[in-house]
C-alpha positions in Angstrom: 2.0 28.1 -33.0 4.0 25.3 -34.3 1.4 24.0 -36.8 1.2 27.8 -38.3 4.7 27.7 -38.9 4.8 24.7 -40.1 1.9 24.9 -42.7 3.9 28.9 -43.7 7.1 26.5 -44.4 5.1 24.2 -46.4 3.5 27.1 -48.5 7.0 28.8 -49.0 8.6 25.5 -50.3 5.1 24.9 -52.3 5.6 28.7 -54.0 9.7 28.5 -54.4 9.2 25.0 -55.9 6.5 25.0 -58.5 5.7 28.7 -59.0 9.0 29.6 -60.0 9.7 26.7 -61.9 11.2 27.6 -65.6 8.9 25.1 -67.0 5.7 26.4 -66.9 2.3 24.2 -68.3 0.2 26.0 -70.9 -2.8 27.5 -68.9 -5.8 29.7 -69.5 -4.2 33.0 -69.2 -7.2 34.1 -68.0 -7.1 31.7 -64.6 -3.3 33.0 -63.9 -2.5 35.6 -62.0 1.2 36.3 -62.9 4.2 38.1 -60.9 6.8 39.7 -61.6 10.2 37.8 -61.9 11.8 37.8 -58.6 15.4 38.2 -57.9 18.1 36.2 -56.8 18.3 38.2 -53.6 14.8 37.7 -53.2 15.2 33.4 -53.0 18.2 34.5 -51.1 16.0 36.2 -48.8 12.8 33.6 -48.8 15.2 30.9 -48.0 16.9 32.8 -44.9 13.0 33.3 -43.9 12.8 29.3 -43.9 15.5 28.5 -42.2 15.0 31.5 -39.7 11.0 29.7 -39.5 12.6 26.2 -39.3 15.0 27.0 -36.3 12.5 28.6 -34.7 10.3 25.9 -35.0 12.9 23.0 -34.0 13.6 25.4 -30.9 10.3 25.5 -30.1 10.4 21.4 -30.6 13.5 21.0 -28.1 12.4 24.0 -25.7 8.8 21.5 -25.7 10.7 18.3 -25.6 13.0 19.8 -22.5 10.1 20.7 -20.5 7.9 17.5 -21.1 11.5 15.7 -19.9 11.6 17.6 -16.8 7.9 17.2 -15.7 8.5 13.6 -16.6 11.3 13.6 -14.6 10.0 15.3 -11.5 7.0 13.2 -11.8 9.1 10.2 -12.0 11.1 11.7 -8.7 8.0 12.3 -6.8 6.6 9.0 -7.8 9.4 7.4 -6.7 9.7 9.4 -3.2 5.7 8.2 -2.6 7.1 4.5 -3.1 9.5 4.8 -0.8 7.6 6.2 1.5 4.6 3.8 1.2 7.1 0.8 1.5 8.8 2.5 4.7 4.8 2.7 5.9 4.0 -1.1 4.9 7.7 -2.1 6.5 6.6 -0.1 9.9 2.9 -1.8 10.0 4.5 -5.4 9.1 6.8 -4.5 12.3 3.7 -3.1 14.6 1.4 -6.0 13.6 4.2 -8.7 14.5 4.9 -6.9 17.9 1.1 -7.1 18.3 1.1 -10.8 17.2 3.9 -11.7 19.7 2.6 -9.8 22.8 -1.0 -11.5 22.1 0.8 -14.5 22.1 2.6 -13.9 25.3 -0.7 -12.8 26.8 -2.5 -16.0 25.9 0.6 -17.9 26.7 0.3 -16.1 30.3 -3.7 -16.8 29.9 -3.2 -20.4 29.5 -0.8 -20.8 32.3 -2.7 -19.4 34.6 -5.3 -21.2 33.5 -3.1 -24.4 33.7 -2.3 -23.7 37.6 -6.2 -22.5 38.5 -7.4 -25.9 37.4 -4.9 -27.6 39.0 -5.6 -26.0 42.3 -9.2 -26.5 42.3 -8.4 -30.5 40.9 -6.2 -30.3 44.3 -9.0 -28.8 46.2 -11.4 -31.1 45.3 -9.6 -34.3 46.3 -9.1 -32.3 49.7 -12.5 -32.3 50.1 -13.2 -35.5 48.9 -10.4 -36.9 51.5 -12.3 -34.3 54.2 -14.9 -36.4 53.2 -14.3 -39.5 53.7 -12.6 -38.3 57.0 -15.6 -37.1 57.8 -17.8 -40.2 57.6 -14.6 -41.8 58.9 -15.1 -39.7 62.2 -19.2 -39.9 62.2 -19.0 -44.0 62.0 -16.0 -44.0 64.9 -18.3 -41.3 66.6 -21.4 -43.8 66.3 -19.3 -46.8 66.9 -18.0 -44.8 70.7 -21.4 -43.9 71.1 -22.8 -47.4 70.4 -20.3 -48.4 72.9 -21.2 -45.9 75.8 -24.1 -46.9 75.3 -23.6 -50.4 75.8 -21.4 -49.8 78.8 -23.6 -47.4 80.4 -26.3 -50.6 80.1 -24.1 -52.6 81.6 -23.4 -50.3 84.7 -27.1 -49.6 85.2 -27.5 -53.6 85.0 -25.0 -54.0 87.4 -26.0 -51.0 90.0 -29.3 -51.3 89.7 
């Protein structure tokens, strides 16, 4: 719509500026279609038609220019709403994966502890045992040693007796 009333301004100038002109080229007469002489009113008229065509094509321009400033402006609003959000969504993971972080470090803090006391109970248990064990043998050469000496005195009673 524009472009037609642009090219319709361009053709009106074109005729008001060289076909009216006074000074007129000798031409074939055959090749010229002439018109009458037009009237002042006439030009008066024509250039009321351009302006009325130019205004209505500048208000066409800023009526354009208006709405592509809006959409660019709600698109810039929407735009900027999605950042916001997406940052508030990143800012919310960052905080869930640090909570995460610190109660997996708590747990393998917890882990390690326990750990920490289970080998040191069975460290304890098995120098218990090894002490049980050496009580053990302890008692079995005492036990051998008492028996070696029953013995002995039992020999010496049936020596004696007998």
């Amino acid at each position: 719509m524009a472009f037609r009333a642009n090219q319709q301004l361009r053709e009106d100038m074109w005729d008001y500026r060289y076909k009216s002109s006074p000074v007129e080229a000798p031409v074939e007469s055959e090749k010229i279609v002439s018109f009458p002489p037009s009237t002042s009113r006439e030009y008066g008229t024509s250039a009321l038609n351009l302006v009325q065509q130019a205004a209505d094509i500048f208000g066409d321009m800023e009526t354009h220019a208006r709405e592509t400033e809006a959409r660019a402006q709600s698109m810039y609003k929407s735009l900027t709403e999605k950042l916001q959000q997406a940052e508030m969504q990143r800012d919310s993971s960052e905080r869930a994966r640090r909570e995460i972080i610190s109660e997996l470090n708590n747990r393998i803090r917890d882990v390690t502890r326990a750990l920490q006391q289970a080998e040191a109970r069975i460290t304890e248990a098995d120098e218990r045992t090894v002490a049980a064990e050496f009580r053990a043998q302890a008692a079995e050469n005492q036990l051998y040693k008492a028996n070696c000496e029953l013995a002995a005195v039992e020999d010496a009673i049936r020596k004696r007796l007998l």
